[in-house]
RODO-2510 file (C-alpha; in nm, 4 decimals, decimal comma):
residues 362
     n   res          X          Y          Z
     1     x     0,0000     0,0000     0,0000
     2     x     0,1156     0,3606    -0,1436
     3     x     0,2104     0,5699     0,1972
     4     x    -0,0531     0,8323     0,2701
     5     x     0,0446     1,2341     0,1870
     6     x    -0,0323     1,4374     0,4348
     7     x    -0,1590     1,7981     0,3329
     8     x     0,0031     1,9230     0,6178
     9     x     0,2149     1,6945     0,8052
    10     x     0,3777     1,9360     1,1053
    11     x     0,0305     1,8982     1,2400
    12     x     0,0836     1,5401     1,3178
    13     x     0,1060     1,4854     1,6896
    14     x     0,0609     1,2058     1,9698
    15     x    -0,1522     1,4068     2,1592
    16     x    -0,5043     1,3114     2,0620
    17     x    -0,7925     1,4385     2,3088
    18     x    -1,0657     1,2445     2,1304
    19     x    -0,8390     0,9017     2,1723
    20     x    -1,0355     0,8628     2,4859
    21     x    -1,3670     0,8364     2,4216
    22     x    -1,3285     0,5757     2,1042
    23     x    -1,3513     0,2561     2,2411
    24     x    -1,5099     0,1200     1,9932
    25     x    -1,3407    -0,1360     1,7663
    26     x    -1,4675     0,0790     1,4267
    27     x    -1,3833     0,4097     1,5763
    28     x    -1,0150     0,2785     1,6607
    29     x    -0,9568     0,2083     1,3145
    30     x    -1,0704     0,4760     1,1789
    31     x    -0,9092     0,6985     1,4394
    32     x    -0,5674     0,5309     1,3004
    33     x    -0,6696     0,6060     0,9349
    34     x    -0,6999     0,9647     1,0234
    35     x    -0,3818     0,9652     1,1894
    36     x    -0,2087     0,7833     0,8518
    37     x    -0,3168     1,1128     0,6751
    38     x    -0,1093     1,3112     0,8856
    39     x    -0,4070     1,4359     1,1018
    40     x    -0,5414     1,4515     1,4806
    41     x    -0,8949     1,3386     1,5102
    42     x    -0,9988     1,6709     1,6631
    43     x    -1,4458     1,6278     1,6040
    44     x    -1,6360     1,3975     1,8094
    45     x    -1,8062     1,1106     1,6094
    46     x    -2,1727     1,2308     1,6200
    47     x    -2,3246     1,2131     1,3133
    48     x    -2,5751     0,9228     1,2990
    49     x    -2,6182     0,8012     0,9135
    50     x    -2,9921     0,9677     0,9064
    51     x    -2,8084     1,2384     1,0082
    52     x    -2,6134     1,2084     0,7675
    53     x    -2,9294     1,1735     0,5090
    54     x    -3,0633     1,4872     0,6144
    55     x    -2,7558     1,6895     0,6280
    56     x    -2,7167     1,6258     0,2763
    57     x    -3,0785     1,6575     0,1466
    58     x    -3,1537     1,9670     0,3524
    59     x    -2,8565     2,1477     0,2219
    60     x    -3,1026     2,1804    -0,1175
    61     x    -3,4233     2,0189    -0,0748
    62     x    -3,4456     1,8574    -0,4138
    63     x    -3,8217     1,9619    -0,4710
    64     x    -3,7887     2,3072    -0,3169
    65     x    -3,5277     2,3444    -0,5896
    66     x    -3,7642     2,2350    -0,8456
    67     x    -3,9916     2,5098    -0,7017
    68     x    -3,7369     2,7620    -0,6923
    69     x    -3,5801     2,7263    -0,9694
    70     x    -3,9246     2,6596    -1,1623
    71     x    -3,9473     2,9647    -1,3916
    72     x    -3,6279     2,8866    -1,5810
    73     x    -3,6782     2,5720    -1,6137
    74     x    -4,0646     2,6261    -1,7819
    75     x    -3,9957     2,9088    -1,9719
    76     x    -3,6802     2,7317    -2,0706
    77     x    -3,7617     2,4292    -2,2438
    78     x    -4,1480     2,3584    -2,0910
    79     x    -4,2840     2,0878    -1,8823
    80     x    -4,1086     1,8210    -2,0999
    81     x    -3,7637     1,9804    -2,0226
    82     x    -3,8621     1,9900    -1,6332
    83     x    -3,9817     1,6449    -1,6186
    84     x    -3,7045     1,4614    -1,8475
    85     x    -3,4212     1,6989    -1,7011
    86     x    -3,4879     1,5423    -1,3768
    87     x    -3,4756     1,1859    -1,4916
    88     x    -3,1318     1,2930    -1,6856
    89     x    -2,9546     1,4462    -1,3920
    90     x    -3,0784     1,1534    -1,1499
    91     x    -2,9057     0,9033    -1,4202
    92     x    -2,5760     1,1278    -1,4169
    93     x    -2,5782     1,1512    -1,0459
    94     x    -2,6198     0,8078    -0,9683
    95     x    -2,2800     0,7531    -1,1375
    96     x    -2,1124     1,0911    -0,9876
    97     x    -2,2696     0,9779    -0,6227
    98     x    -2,1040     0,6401    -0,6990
    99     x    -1,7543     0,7547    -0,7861
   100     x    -1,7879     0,9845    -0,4570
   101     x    -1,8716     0,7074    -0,2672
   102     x    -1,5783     0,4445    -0,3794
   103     x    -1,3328     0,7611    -0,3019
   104     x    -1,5050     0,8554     0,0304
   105     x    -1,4600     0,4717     0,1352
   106     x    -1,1105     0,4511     0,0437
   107     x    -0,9736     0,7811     0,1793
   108     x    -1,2842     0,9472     0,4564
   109     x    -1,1332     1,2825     0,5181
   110     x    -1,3645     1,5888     0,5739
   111     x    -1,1429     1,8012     0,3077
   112     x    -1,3344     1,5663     0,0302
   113     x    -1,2284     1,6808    -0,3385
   114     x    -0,9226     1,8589    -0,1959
   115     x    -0,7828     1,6297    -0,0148
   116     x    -0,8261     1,3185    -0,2864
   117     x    -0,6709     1,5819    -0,5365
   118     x    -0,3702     1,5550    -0,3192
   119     x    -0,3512     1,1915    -0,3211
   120     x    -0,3901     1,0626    -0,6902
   121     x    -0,2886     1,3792    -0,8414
   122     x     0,1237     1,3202    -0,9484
   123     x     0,3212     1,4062    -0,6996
   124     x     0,4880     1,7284    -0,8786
   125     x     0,1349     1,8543    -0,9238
   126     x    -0,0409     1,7392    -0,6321
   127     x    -0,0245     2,0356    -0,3846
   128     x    -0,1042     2,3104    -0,6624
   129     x    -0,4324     2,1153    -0,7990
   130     x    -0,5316     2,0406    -0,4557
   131     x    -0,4982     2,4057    -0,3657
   132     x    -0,7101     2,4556    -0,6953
   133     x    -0,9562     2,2021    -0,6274
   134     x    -1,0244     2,3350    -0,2626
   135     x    -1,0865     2,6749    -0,3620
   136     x    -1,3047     2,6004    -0,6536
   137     x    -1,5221     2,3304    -0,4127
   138     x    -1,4969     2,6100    -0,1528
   139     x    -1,5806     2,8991    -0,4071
   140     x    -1,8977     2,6572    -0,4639
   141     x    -2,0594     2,5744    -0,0989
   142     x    -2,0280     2,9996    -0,0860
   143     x    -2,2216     3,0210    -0,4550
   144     x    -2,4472     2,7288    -0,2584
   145     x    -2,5382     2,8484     0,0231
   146     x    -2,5878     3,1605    -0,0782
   147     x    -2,8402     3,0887    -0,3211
   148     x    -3,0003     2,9190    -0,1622
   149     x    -3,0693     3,1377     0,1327
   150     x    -3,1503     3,4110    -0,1679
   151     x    -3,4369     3,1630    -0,2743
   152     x    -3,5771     3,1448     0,0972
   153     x    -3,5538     3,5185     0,0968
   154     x    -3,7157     3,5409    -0,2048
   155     x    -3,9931     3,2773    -0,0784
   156     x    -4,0497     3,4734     0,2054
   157     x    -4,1048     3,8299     0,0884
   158     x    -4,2866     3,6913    -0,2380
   159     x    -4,5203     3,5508     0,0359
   160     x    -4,5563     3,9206     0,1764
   161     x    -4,6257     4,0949    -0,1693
   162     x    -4,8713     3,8316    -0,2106
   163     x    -5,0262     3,8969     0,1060
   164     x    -5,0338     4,2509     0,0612
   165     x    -5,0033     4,4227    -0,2834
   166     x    -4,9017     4,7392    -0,2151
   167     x    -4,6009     4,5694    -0,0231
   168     x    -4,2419     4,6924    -0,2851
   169     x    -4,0583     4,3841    -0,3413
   170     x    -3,7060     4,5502    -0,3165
   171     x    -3,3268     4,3933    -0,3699
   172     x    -3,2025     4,5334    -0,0864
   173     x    -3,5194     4,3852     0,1223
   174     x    -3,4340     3,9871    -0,0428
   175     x    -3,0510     4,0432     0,0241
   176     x    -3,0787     4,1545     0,3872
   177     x    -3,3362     3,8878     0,4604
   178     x    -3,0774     3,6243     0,2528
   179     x    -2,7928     3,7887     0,5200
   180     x    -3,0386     3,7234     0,8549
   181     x    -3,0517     3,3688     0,7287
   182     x    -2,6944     3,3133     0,6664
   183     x    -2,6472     3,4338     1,0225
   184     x    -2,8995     3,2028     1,1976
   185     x    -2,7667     2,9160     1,0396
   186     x    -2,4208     3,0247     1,1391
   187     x    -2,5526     3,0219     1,4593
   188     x    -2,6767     2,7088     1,4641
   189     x    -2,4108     2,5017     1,3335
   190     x    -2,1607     2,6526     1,6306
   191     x    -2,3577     2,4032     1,8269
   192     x    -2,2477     2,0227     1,6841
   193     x    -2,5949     1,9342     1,9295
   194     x    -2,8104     2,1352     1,7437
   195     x    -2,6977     2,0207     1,4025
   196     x    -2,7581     1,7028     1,4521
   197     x    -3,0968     1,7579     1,5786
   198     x    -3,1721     2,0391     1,3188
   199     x    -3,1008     1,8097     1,0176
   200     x    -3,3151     1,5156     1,1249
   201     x    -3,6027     1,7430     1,1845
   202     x    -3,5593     1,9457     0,8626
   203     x    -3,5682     1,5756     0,6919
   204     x    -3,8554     1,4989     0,8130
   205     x    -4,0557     1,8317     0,7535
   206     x    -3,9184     1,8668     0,4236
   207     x    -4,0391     1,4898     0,3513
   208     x    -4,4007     1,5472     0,5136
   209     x    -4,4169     1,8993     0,3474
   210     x    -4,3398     1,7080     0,0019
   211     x    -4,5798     1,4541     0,0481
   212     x    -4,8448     1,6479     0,1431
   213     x    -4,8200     1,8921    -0,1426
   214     x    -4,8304     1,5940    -0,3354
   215     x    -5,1441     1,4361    -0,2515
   216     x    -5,3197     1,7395    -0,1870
   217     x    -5,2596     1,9846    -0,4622
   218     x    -5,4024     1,7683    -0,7491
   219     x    -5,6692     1,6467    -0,5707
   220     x    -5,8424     1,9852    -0,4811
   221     x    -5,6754     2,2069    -0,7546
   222     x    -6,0140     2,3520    -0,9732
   223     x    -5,8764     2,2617    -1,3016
   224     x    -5,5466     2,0498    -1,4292
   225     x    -5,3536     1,9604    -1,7528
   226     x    -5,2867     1,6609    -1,9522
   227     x    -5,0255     1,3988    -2,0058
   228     x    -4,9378     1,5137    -2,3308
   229     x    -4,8862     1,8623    -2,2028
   230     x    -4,6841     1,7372    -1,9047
   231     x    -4,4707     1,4391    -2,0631
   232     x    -4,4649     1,5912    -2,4439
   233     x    -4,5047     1,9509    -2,4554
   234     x    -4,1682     2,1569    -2,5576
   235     x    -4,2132     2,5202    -2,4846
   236     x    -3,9123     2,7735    -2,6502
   237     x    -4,0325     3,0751    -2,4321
   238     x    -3,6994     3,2172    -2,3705
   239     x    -3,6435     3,3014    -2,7417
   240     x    -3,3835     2,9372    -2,8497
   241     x    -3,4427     2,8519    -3,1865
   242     x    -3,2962     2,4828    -3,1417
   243     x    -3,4731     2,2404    -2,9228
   244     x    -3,1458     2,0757    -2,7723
   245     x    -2,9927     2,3860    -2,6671
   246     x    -3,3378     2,4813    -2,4397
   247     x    -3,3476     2,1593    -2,3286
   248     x    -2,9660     2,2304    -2,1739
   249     x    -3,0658     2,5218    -2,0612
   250     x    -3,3641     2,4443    -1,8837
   251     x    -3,1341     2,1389    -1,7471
   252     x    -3,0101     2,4274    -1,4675
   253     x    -3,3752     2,3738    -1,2545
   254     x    -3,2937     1,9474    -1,2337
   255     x    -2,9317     2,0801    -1,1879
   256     x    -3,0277     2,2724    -0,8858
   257     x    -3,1968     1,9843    -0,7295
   258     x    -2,9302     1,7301    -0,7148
   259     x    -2,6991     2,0086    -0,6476
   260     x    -2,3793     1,9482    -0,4166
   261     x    -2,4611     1,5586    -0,3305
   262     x    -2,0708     1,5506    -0,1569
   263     x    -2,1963     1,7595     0,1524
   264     x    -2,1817     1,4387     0,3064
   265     x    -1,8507     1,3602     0,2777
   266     x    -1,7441     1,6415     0,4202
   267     x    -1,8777     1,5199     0,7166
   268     x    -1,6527     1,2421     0,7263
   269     x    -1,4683     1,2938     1,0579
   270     x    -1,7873     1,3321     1,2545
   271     x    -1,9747     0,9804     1,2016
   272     x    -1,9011     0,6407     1,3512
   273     x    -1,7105     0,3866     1,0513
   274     x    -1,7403     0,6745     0,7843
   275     x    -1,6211     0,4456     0,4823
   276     x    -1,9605     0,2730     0,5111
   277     x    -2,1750     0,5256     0,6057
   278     x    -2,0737     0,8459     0,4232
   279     x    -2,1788     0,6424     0,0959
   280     x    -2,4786     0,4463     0,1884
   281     x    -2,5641     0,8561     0,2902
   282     x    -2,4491     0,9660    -0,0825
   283     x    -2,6486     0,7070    -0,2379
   284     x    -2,9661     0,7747    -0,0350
   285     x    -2,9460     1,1373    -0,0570
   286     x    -2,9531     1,1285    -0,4527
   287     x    -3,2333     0,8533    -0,4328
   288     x    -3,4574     1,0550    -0,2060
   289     x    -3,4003     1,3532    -0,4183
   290     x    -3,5075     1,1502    -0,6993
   291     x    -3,8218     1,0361    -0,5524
   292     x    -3,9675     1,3476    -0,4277
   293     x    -3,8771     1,5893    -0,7311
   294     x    -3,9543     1,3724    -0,9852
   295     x    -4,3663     1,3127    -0,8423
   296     x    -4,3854     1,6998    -0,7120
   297     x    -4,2563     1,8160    -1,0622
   298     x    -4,5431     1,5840    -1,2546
   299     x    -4,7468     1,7700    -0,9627
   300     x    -4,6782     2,1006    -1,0657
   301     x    -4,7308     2,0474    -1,4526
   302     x    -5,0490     1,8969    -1,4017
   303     x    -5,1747     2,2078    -1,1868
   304     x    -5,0452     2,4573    -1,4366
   305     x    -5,3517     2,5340    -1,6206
   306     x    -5,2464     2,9355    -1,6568
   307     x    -4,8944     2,9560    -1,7598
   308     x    -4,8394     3,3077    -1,8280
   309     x    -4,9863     3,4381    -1,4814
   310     x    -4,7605     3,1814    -1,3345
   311     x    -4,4267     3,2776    -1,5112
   312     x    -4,4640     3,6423    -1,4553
   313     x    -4,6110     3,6841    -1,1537
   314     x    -4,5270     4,0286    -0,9293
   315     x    -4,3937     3,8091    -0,6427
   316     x    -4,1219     3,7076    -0,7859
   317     x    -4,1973     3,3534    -0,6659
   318     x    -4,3806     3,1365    -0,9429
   319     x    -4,4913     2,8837    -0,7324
   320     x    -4,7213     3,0968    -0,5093
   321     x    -4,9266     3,1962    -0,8009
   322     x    -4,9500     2,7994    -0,9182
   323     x    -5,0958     2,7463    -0,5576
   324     x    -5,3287     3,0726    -0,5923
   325     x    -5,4445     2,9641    -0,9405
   326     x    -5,5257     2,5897    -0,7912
   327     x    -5,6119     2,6600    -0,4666
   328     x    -5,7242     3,0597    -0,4021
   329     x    -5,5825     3,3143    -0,2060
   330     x    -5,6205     3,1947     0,1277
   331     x    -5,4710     2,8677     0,0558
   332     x    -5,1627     2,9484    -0,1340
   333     x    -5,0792     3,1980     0,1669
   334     x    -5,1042     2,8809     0,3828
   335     x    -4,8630     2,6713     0,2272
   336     x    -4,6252     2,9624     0,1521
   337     x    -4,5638     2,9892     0,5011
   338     x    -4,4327     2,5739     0,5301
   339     x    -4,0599     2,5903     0,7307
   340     x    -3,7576     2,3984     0,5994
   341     x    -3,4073     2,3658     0,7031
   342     x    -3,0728     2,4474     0,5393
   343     x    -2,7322     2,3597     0,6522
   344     x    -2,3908     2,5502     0,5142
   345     x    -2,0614     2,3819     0,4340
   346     x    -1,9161     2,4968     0,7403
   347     x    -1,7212     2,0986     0,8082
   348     x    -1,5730     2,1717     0,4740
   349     x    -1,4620     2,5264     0,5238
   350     x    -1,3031     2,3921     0,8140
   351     x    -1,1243     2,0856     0,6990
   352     x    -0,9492     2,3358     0,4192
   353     x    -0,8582     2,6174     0,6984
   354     x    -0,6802     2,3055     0,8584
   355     x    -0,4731     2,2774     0,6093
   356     x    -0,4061     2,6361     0,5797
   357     x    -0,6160     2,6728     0,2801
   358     x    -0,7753     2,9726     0,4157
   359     x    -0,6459     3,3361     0,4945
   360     x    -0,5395     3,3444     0,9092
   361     x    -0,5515     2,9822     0,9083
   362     x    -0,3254     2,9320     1,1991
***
């Protein structure tokens, strides 16, 4: 077996204050593996694997990303792009999720892409790509998060505006409310306890919520599509004269959903035998994204019986004025108000300032 390459191998030491609380066959080895990289096992080993699960699904909510990202995707390419973009980027996932998951098992380090870089990459090149590849996956969980606490701002006022009319739907309103939300869930994941606890119960809402919408929004909407409009209909509204090239386009809304599926891994250091369960959590998350975009996105087309009140709606927030059109008013308020959780890449920000990736790392 190849020696291991430590990103940073000063930081090696004998003095391990986690060594005492492993006693566990699994957590012994693993403990060793970690030190074989050239690292001290510094988190505690909390992270169940539906913990895991819901770390990783919460972090984008696959069919809250087919809501938010729902205008581009319609106007786009139309209901056929939505609907067959999502079996497309399932397909491609399954085989990203499975090369994550054979690298995650061989080498479970919280830096992820980085760190793996460092270790196949030839020698000459290794630290510069890994630099590279750090920054870019870092430069993404920013572009991540951020958007995604946009969208929730976004959600939130677009809920006001369509609550009250009169209410100005300003920038500066949707980026201060995106900056309160990046700050809670700062807050949040200082405490490991409430991350834990957070991500299981942001699972489970986000699963309910999904399910519910589900059932209930075809069954009571006042009027509905068909399956040729949902499973065959090809819209060019953006203005693309070829077919293919709005289909890629409107790709970016099944994109969105199955968005960064290695949060997991960066998690790594914090679960019990992480070279089993960092995978099985990989493969579940993209399965479970699967399974409640794909029916909540046939949901959506077969409630979208006025498409241009929909796509250019004042809110800002396409979705709301789906549920007003199926529903009424008073409903579509109701279930613009549902909670769901989102978790930042603060484990992988932290594995890269460990290896003095980051400005002031020591």
């Amino acid at each position: 077996m190849a020696k291991s390459i430590p990103l940073n191998p000063e930081k090696k030491t004998t003095d391990d204050p986690v060594a005492g609380t492993m006693d566990d066959l699994d957590l012994q080895l693993h403990r060793h593996h970690l030190l074989e990289m050239g690292y001290v096992p510094q988190m505690k080993r909390e992270f169940s694997l539906i913990q895991l699960i819901g770390s990783a699904y919460t972090l984008t909510n696959s069919w809250l990303g087919v809501a938010g990202a729902f205008t581009t995707g319609i106007t786009a390419a139309g209901s056929a792009g939505v609907i067959y973009g999502l079996i497309l980027m399932f397909i491609l996932n399954i085989f990203v999720g499975i090369s994550l998951s054979e690298l995650i098992s061989a080498m479970p380090n919280s830096g992820g892409q980085y760190y793996w870089t460092m270790r196949l990459a030839p020698r000459k090149y290794a630290r510069p790509f890994a630099y590279i590849t750090g920054v870019c996956n870092l430069f993404a969980a920013f572009c991540i998060t951020a958007s995604s606490s946009i969208a929730v701002s976004i959600f939130i006022f677009g809920s006001v505006k369509f609550a009250v009319p009169t209410f100005v739907l300003s920038p500066w309103r949707v980026y201060l409310g995106a900056v309160a939300l990046n700050l809670a869930i700062g807050l949040v994941n200082i405490w490991e306890k409430a991350v834990t606890k957070s991500v299981v119960v942001g699972l489970y809402v986000s699963l309910l919520s999904c399910v519910l919408i589900t059932i209930v929004l075809p069954a009571t909407a006042v009027g509905h599509t068909d399956a040729k409009f949902i499973f065959g209909t090809l819209n060019r509204s953006n203005g693309w004269s070829s077919d293919g090239m709005a289909f890629i386009v409107g790709l970016i809304n099944a994109n969105f959903s199955f968005g960064v599926i290695d949060s997991a891994a960066h998690l790594a250091e914090e679960t019990p035998n992480p070279a089993r369960n960092v995978p099985k959590a990989i493969m579940m998350t993209v399965i479970i994204r699967f399974l409640t975009a794909f029916p909540f996105a046939c949901v959506l087309m077969y409630c979208l019986t006025d498409f241009e009140s929909v796509v250019s709606t004042p809110t800002g927030v396409p979705i709301l004025q789906l549920f007003n059109v199926a529903y009424g008013f008073r409903q579509s308020a109701t279930l613009a108000t549902m909670a769901f959780v989102t978790i930042s890449y603060a484990r992988m920000c932290w594995a890269f300032s460990r290896d003095n990736g980051m400005p002031f790392s020591s």
